[in-house]
N, C-alpha and C positions, 0 to 999 in steps of 0.2 A: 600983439601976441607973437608976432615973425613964424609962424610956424605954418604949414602948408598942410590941407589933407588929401590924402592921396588914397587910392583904393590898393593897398596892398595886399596879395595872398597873406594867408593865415600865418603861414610859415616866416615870412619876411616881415610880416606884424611883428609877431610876438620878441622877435630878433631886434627888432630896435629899440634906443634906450625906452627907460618905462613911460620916459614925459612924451615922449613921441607916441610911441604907441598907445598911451590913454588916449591922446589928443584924437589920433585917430579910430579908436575904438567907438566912440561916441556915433552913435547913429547905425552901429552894426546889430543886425539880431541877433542875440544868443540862445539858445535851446540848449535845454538840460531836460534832461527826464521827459523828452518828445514835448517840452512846455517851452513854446516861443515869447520871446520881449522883447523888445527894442529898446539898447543901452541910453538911456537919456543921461544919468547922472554919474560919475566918478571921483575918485580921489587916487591920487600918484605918489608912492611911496618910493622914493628913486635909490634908497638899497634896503635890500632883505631885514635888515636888522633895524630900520630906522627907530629909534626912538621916541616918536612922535606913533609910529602904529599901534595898534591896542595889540597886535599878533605880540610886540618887543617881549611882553609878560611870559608869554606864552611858549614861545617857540626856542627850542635847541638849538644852538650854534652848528651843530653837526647836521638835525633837521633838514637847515634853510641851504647848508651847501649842497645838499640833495637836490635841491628842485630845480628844472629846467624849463627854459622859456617853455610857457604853452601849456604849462600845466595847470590844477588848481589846483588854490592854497584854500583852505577851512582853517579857520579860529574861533572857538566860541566865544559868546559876548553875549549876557544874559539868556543863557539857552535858546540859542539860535547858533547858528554856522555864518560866519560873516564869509563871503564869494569874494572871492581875488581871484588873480588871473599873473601868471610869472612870467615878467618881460625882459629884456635884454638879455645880449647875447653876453656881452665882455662884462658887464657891467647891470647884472640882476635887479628888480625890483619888481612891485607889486602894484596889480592896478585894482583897487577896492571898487566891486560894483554897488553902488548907493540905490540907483532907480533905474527899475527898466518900466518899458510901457506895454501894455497887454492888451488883449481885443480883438476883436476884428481889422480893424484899421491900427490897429497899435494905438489907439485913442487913449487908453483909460491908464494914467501913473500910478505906479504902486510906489508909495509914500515912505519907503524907509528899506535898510539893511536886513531886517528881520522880516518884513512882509516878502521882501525879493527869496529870502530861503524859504519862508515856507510858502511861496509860489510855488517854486523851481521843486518843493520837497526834498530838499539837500540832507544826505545824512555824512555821516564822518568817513563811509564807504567811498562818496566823489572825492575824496582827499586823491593829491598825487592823479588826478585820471588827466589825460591830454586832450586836449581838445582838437575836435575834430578826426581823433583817432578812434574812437569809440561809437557805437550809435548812444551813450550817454550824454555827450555833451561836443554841440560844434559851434561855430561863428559861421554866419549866413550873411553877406553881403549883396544888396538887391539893390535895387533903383532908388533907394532915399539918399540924396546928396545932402552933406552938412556943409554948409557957408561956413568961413570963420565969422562972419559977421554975426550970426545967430549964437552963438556959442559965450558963452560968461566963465569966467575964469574968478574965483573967487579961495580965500583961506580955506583950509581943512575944517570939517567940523568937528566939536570936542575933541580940544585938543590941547595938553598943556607945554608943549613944547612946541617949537618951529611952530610960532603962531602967526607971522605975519608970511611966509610963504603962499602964494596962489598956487594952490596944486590940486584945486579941485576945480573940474570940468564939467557943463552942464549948459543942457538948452532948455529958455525957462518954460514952463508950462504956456502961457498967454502965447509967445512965439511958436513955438510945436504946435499948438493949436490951430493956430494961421497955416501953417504949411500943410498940415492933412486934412484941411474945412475941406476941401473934394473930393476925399478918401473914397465917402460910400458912393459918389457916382460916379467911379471910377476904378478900373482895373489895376493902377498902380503901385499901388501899396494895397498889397493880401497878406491874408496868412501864408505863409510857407507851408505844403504839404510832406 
């Protein structure tokens, strides 16, 4: 994969290009609406307008020049709010959240884009909010380390353009599993209060 993950402030996250920044989003917790999850699954849209996003339909040219690293991006898709995340500084894109994990121990996957909003209870109001600037919505970086080794890079899902690109990022459920088996006798992985 050549790619390194490194614990960067939220600030210097979102600031790097999108593939970097998904790469290292992975394993971060995000809370929205005071509802924590741990980002297990992504996909990397490495400019605003790509083609290949379902947002392309969607969204205004003038819109997408609007948005700056760190903020969120909303698009519906079959009545739900699909959760992006606006990355790069010189060079903008979107980092599509697929799966976070919830629980106790961040044990339990929620299984798709529309489960993760109506976790999170996202209305079209979090549109444009920044993260970490609000008590709405921030990234929480704690003691769960991601190996590149654990991590799968695989195609976009449903997708009919740029099909053969890897630009979705994820750690599979059986490996995540293996890593937090000591969760509950252990204080290392908690909820965030």
């Amino acid at each position: 994969m050549g790619m390194v993950m490194q614990d960067y402030n939220l600030e210097d996250l979102v600031r790097l290009n999108p593939l970097k920044a998904a790469y290292n989003l992975l394993g971060k917790i995000l809370v929205i609406n005071g509802r924590p999850g741990r980002i297990v699954d992504l996909e990397v849209y490495c400019v605003l307008n790509d083609p290949a996003c379902h947002s392309h339909r969607y969204v205004k040219q003038k819109d997408i020049n609007a948005l700056e690293p760190g903020q969120i991006f909303l698009y519906p898709v079959h009545g739900y709010w699909m959760l992006n995340i606006v990355a790069g500084k010189t060079r903008r894109g979107l980092v599509f959240i697929r799966r976070v994990a919830v629980g106790k121990c961040f044990e339990n996957y929620l299984t798709g884009p529309g489960i993760v909003s109506g976790y999170y209870a996202i209305t079209r109001e979090l549109n444009g909010t920044r993260l970490g600037i609000c008590e709405k919505a921030c990234i929480i970086s704690d003691n769960f380390r991601v190996e590149p080794r654990m991590v799968k890079a695989t195609k976009r899902v449903g997708l009919r353009k740029d099909l053969d690109a890897r630009l979705r990022f994820f750690i599979p459920r059986n490996i995540y599993r293996r890593i937090i088996q000591g969760c509950k006798k252990s204080t290392d992985i908690v909820l965030p209060r």
